[in-house]
N, C-alpha and C positions, 0 to 999 in steps of 0.2 A: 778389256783394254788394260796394259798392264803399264806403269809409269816408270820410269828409269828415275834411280835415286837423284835432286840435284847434285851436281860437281863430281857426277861417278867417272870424269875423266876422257870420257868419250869426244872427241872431236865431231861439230855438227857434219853430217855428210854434204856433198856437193848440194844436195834437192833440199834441202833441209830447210837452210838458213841462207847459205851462200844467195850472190849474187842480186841485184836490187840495190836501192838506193837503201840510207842507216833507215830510215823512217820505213820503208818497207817490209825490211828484217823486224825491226820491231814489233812490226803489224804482225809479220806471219809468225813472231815469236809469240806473243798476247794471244793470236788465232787459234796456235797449237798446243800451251802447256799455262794459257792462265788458271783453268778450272785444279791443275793442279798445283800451281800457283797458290791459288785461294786454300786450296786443303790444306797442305804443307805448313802454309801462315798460320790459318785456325788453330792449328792444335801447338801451336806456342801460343798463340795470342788466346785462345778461349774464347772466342769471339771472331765470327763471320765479316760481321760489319768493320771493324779494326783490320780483319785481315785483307779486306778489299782496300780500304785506304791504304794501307801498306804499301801491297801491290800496285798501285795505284802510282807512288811515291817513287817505287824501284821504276817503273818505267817511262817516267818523268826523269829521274836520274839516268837510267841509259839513253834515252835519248837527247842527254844535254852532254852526252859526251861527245868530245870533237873528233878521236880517231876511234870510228866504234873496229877500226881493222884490225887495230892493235890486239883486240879483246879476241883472241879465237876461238875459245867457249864460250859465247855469247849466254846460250842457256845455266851454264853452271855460274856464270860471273850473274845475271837477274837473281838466281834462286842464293848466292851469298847475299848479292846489296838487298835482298829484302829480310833474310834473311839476321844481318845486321840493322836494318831499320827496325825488324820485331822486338830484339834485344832491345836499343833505345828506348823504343818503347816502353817495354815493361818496366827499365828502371826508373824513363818518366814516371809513369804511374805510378809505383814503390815509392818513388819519392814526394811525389802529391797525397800519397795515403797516410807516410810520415807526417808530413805538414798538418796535414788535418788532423790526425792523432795528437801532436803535438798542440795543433789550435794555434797555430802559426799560418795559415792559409790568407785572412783577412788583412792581417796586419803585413805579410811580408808584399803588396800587391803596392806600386807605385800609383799618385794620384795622378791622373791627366791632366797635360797639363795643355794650355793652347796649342801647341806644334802640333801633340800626337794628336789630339783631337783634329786638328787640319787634317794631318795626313792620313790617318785615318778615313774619314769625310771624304779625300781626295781619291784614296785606294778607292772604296765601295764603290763611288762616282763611274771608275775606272772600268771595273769590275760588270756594272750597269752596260756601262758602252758596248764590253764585250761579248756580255751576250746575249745584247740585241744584233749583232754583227754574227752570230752561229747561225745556222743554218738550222728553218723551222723546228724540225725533226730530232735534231741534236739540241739546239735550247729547251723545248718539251720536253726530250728525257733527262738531261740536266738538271732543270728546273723543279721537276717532278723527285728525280731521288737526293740531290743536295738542300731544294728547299723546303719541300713539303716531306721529306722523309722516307718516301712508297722506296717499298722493295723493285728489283730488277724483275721477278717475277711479275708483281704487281702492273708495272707500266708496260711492259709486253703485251702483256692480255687487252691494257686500255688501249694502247695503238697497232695493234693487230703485228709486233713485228717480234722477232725472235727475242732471246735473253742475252745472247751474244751480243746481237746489235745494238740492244738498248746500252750493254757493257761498251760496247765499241762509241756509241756517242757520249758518254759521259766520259770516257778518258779523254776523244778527242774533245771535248770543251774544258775540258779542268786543263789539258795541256796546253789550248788555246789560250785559257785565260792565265794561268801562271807565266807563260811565255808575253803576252802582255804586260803582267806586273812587273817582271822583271825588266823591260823593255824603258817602261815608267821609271820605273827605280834608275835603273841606269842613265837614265836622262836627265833625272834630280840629282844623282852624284856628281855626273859631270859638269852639271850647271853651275855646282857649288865649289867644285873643284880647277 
């Protein structure tokens, strides 16, 4: 199976991509070219595990875009915004390794202060809510690779379902519960505004 470079230009064909609601596209876009998604990330990022959050991150971004019709290479525009997430990345890191080289890490960190600690408190609270609100199946893999760390292989094998799927329920609960954060968040701005 051979993969087309991302942003080689190509307009998605009618069967592709087209047609469906954005969330559907997105689905059948994750269905079809995450595995190379994840490769693509790796070998910038050096790390598997970074390049599924990543990935992770770009399609969280594509799906909070409001006119995904706008975008006609759906494919090529995911494989830049992760693309660009990679970059960020790494100069996070480069710049957290300076800190630490410098021995600047400790001291440049703010102390907590009541608020963040509320809100803080208030997020996790939030966060609790929502993924007792997932749906068994998808809380258990969630739960299983965000909390306890187990690989996507690993939970497969314990709930007897593909690596896909298990990939399929963790984005939909990271997308559930970030779409609740901000949901939150937006209700606290406006409350103070």
């Amino acid at each position: 199976m051979t993969h087309r470079m991302p942003g080689d230009g190509e307009r998605e064909s009618s069967g592709e991509l087209a047609g469906g609601s954005h969330a559907q596209r997105i689905s059948r876009l994750f269905s079809e070219h995450n595995e190379s998604l994840i490769q693509f990330l790796a070998t910038r990022l050096r790390s598997v595990q970074e390049a599924k959050e990543v990935a992770q991150e770009a399609y969280v971004r594509l799906l909070s875009l409001e006119d995904s019709g706008a975008v006609s290479f759906l494919r090529a525009f995911l494989f830049k915004t992760a693309a660009n997430l990679a970059v960020d990345r790494i100069r996070s890191r480069n710049r957290q390794q300076q800190a630490l080289d410098a021995g600047l890490c400790d001291e440049s960190r703010e102390a907590p202060t009541p608020d963040r600690e509320a809100a803080s408190a208030q997020e996790v609270e939030i966060v609790r809510r929502l993924i007792g609100e997932l749906p068994p199946k998808c809380r258990h893999a969630f739960l299983m690779h965000r909390v306890h760390g187990a690989e996507f292989s690993e939970i497969a094998r314990e709930m007897g379902l593909s690596e896909r799927m298990v990939r399929h329920y963790v984005l939909r609960a990271v997308l559930y519960c970030r779409a609740g954060l901000d949901a939150a968040q937006s209700c606290r701005e406006s409350g103070r505004g």
